[in-house]
C-alpha positions as CSV (number, residue, x, y, z in Angstrom):
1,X,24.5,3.8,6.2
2,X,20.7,3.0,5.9
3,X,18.3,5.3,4.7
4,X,16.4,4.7,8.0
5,X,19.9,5.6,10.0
6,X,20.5,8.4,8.1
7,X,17.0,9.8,8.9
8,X,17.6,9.2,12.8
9,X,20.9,10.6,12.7
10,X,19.5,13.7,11.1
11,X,16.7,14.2,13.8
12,X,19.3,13.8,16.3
13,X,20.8,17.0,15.2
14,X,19.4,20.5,16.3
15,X,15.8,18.5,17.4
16,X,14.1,21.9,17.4
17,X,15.0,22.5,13.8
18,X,12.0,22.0,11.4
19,X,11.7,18.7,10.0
20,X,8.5,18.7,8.3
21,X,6.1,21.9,7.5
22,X,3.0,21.0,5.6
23,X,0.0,23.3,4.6
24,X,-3.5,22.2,4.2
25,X,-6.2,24.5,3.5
26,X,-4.4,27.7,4.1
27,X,-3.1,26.7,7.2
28,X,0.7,25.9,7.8
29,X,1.9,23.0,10.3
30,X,5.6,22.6,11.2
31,X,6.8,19.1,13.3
32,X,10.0,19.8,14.3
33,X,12.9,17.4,14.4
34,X,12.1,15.9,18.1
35,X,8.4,16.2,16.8
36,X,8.8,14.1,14.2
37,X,11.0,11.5,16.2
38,X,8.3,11.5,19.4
39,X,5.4,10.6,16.6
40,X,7.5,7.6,14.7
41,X,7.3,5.9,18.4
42,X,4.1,6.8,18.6
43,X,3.7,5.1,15.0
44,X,5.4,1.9,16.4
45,X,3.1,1.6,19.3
46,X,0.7,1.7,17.0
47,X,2.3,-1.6,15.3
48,X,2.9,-3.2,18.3
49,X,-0.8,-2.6,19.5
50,X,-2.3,-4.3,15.9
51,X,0.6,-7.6,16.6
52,X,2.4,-7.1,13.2
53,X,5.8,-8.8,13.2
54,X,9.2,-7.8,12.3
55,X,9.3,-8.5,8.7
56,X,6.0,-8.0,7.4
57,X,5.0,-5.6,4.9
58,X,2.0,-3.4,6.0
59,X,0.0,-1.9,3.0
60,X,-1.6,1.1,4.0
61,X,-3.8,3.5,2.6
62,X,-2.3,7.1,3.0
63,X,-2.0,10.6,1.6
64,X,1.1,12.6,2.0
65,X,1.0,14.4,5.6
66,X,3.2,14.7,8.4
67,X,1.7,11.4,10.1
68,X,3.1,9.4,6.9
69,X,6.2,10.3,7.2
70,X,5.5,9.6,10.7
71,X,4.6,6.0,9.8
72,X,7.1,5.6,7.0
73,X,9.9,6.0,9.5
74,X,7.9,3.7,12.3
75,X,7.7,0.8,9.5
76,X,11.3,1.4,8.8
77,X,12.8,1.5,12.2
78,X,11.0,-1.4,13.3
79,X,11.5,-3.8,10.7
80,X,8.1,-3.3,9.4
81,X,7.8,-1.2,6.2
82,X,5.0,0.1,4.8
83,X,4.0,0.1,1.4
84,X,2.1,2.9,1.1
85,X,-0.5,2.9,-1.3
86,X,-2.7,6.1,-3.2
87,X,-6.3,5.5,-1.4
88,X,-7.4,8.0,-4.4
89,X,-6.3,4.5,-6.7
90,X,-9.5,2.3,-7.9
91,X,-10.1,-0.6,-5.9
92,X,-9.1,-2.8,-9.1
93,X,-5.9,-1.1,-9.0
94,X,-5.4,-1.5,-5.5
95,X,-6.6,-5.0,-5.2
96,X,-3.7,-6.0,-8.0
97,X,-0.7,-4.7,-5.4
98,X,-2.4,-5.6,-2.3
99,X,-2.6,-9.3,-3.9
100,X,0.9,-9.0,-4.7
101,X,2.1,-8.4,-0.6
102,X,2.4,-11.0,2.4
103,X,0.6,-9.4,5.4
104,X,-2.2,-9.3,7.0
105,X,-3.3,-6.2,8.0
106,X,-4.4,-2.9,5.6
107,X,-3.8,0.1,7.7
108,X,-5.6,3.3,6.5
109,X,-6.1,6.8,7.6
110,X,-9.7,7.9,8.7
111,X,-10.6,9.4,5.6
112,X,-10.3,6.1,4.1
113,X,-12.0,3.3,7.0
114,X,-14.8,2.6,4.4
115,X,-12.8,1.8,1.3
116,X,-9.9,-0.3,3.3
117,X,-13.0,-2.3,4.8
118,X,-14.4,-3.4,1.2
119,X,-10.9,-4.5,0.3
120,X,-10.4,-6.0,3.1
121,X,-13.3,-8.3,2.8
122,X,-12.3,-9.2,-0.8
123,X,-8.4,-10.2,0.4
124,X,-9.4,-11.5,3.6
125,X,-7.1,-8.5,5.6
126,X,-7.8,-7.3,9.0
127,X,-8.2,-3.2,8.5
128,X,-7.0,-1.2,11.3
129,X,-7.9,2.9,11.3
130,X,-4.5,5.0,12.3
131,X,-6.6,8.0,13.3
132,X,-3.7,9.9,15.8
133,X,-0.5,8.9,16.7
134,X,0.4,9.7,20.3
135,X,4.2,11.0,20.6
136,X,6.5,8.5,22.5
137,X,9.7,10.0,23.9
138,X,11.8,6.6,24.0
139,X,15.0,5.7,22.7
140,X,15.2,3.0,19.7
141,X,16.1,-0.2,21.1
142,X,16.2,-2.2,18.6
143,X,19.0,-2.0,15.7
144,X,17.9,-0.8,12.2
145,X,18.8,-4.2,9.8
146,X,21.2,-2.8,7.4
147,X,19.8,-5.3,5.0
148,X,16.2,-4.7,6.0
149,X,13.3,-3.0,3.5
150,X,12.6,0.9,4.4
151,X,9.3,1.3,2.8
152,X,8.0,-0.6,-0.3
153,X,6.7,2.1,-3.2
154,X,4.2,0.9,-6.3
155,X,4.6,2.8,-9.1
């Protein structure tokens, strides 16, 4: 079993069970398990709006919060992964993994719309803001590759 199968069958289980609580500033935020699987769809509407295609890695600039994981499991589940990449990183050090993947978009969260546009214009990626995700009820209709990439990680 996949990782991105195991994660589905998980959220299939007790969906009003927690899946995710974050706190920022104080302030606590749970997504529970239905949550978390409405946003993922939401995530790969997203994907489908910006015309990526099964297959292709989609760097992105993003800090850890629920709509990650969020993305994480959209990449995943649609044959797209995400390599997720520390937007707190110099560009230099960005520019050497974002050299290094086949693609041609550079997804970043709000925060980071400045900083993905100058690397951008030095790799000749389209950028592409992921500001909210809009929960989808729908059923996965297409099957998770058993052989396919999750998510790819820089370390």
């Amino acid at each position: 079993m996949t990782w991105s199968q195991r994660v589905l069958d998980g959220l299939g289980r007790d969906p009003d069970a927690p899946a995710i609580i974050s706190v920022s500033g104080g302030v606590a935020e749970t997504w529970t398990r239905s949550d978390l699987f409405d946003i993922s769809f939401g995530a790969i509407e997203l994907l489908d709006s910006l015309d990526v295609a099964r297959g292709e890695y989609v760097p992105t600039l993003m800090t850890t919060r629920p709509t990650s994981v969020a993305m994480l499991l959209a990449g995943a589940l649609s044959g797209r992964p995400l390599a997720p990449l520390g937007p707190r990183m110099t560009e230099r050090e960005l520019l050497a993994c974002l050299e290094r993947l086949d693609g041609g978009l550079l997804l970043a969260e709000p925060e980071w719309a400045e900083k993905a546009t100058r690397l951008a214009a030095m790799t000749g990626l389209r950028v592409a803001v992921g500001d909210r995700l809009t929960p989808r009820g729908r059923q996965h209709d297409q099957p998770v590759d058993p052989d396919g990439v999750a998510f790819m990680m820089h370390t």
